[in-house]
C-alpha positions in Angstrom: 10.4 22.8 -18.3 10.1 21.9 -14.5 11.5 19.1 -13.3 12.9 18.2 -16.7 16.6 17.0 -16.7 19.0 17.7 -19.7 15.6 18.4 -22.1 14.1 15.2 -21.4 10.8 14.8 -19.8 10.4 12.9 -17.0 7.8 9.9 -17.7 8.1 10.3 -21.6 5.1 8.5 -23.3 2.9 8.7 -19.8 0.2 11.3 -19.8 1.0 13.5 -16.8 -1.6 13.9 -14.3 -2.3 17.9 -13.4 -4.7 18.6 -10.8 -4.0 22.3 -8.8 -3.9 21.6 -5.6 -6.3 23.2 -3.3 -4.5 25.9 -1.4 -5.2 24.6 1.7 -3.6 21.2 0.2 -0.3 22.8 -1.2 0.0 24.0 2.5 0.3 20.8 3.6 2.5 19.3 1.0 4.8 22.2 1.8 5.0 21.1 5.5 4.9 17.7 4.6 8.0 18.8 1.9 9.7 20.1 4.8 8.9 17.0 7.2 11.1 14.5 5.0 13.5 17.1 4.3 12.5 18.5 1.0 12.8 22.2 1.0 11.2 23.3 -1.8 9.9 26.5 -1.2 8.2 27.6 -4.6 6.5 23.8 -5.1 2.9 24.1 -6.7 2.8 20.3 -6.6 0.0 20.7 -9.2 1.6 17.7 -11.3 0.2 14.3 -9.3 3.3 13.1 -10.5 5.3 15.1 -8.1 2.8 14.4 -5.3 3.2 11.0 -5.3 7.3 11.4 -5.3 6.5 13.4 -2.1 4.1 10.9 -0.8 6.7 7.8 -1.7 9.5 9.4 0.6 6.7 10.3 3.4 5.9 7.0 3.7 8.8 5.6 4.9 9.0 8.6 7.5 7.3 7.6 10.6 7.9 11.2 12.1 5.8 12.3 8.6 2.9 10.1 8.6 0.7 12.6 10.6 1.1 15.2 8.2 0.9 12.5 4.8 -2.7 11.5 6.6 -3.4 15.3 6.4 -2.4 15.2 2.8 -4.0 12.1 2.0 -7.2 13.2 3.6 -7.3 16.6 1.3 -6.1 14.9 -2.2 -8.3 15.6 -4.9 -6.9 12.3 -7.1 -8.6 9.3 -5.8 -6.3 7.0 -7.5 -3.5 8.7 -6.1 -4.5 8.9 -2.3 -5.2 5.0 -3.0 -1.8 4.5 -3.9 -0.7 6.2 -0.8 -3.0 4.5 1.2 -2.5 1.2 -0.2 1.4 1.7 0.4 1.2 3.1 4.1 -1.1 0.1 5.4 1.8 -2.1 5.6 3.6 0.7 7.7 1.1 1.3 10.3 -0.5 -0.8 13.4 -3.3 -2.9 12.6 -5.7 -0.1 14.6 -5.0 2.7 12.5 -5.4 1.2 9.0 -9.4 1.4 9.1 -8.7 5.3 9.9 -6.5 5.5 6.7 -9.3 3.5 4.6 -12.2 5.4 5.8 -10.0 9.0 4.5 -10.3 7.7 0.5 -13.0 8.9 -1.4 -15.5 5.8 -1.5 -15.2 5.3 -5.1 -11.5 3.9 -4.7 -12.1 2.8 -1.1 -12.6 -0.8 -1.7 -9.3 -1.9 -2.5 -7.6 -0.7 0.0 -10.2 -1.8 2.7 -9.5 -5.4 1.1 -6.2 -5.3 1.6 -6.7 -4.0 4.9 -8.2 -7.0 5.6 -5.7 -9.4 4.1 -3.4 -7.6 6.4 -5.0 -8.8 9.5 -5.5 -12.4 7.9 -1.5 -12.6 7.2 -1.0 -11.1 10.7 -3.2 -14.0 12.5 -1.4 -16.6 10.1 2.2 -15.5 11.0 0.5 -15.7 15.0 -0.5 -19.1 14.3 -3.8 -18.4 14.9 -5.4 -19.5 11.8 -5.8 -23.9 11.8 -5.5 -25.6 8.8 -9.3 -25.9 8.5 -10.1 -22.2 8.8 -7.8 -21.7 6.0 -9.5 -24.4 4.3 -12.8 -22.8 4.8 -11.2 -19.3 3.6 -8.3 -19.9 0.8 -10.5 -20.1 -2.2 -12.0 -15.9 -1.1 -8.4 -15.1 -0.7 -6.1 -13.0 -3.2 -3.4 -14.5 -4.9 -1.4 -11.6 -3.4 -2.2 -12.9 -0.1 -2.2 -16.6 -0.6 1.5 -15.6 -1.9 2.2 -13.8 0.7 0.7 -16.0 3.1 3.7 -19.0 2.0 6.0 -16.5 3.6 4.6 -16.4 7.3 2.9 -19.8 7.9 5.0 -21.8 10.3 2.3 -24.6 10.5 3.2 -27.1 8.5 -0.6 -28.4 8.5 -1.8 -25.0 7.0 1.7 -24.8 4.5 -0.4 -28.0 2.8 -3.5 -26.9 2.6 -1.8 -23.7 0.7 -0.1 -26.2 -1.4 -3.0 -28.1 -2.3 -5.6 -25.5 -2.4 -3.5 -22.3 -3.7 -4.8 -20.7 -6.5 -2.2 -20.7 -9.3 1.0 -23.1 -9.8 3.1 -21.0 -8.5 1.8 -20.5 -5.0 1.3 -24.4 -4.5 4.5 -24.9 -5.4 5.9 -21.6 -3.2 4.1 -23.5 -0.1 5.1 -27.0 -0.9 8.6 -25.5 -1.2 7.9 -24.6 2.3 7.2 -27.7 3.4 10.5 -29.5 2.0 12.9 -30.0 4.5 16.3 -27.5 4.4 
């Protein structure tokens, strides 16, 4: 029973994923193992399961990320590298995220590309560099993720009110006009 503790099964009631790595791809989840500082020599990392633990802690590893995009780029399970993906965009400079899109399988490309995307709209509203028109214009193709997100970087109080007035659900207009009351 690998990986169980004390008899019990590790995500009891979950179907676990199995997909046998490629060879090629267990190489590089060993070195990526290593990497992060898991030394797991005999690993077959055939349970996605245990990839994605892997992947979790590589993400937070700058020194790893080289070797996760390796990984990444050689997973068979396109809802897992998503998941990676998805998770490392946050962690890496706006002109490498389009290189960690462009690795998915195009069948479970487009959310991450979106949020790609809403990452560089977030970054030019915490700049400043979105007016209170333009995010007029733009709110309403926005996710609620980022229109959520958005309350938390707009110094403007201009734009704040056209959040709190435009924002999707109740809870972002009242997130931005939160914002806007004095502290």
């Amino acid at each position: 029973m690998g990986g169980d503790i004390a008899g019990v099964r590790p995500w009891k009631g979950v179907k676990r994923v199995s997909a046998d790595p490629s060879p090629v791809l267990g190489e590089v989840l060993r070195r990526l193992a290593q990497v992060v500082g898991r030394y797991e020599d005999n690993a077959a990392f055939d349970d996605g399961h245990d990839r994605w633990s892997l992947y979790r802690v590589a993400m937070d590893n700058p020194a790893a990320l080289p070797v996760l995009f390796e990984a990444v780029s050689l997973e068979r399970d396109g809802s897992l590298a998503s998941g990676v993906v998805g998770g490392v965009l946050e962690r890496v400079p706006a002109d490498e995220r389009e290189r960690w899109v462009r690795i998915l399988p195009t069948a479970v490309r487009e959310f991450s590309a979106r949020r790609a995307r809403e990452l560089g709209v977030l970054e030019s509203l915490a700049r400043g560099a979105m007016s209170a028109v333009d995010v007029d214009d733009l709110i309403d193709g926005w996710s609620d993720w980022l229109q959520l997100r958005a309350v938390r970087v707009i110094a403007d109080e201009d734009v704040l009110r056209v959040v709190s007035q435009r924002g999707r659900t109740n809870r972002i207009r009242r997130a931005a006009a939160d914002s806007l009351r004095p502290r």
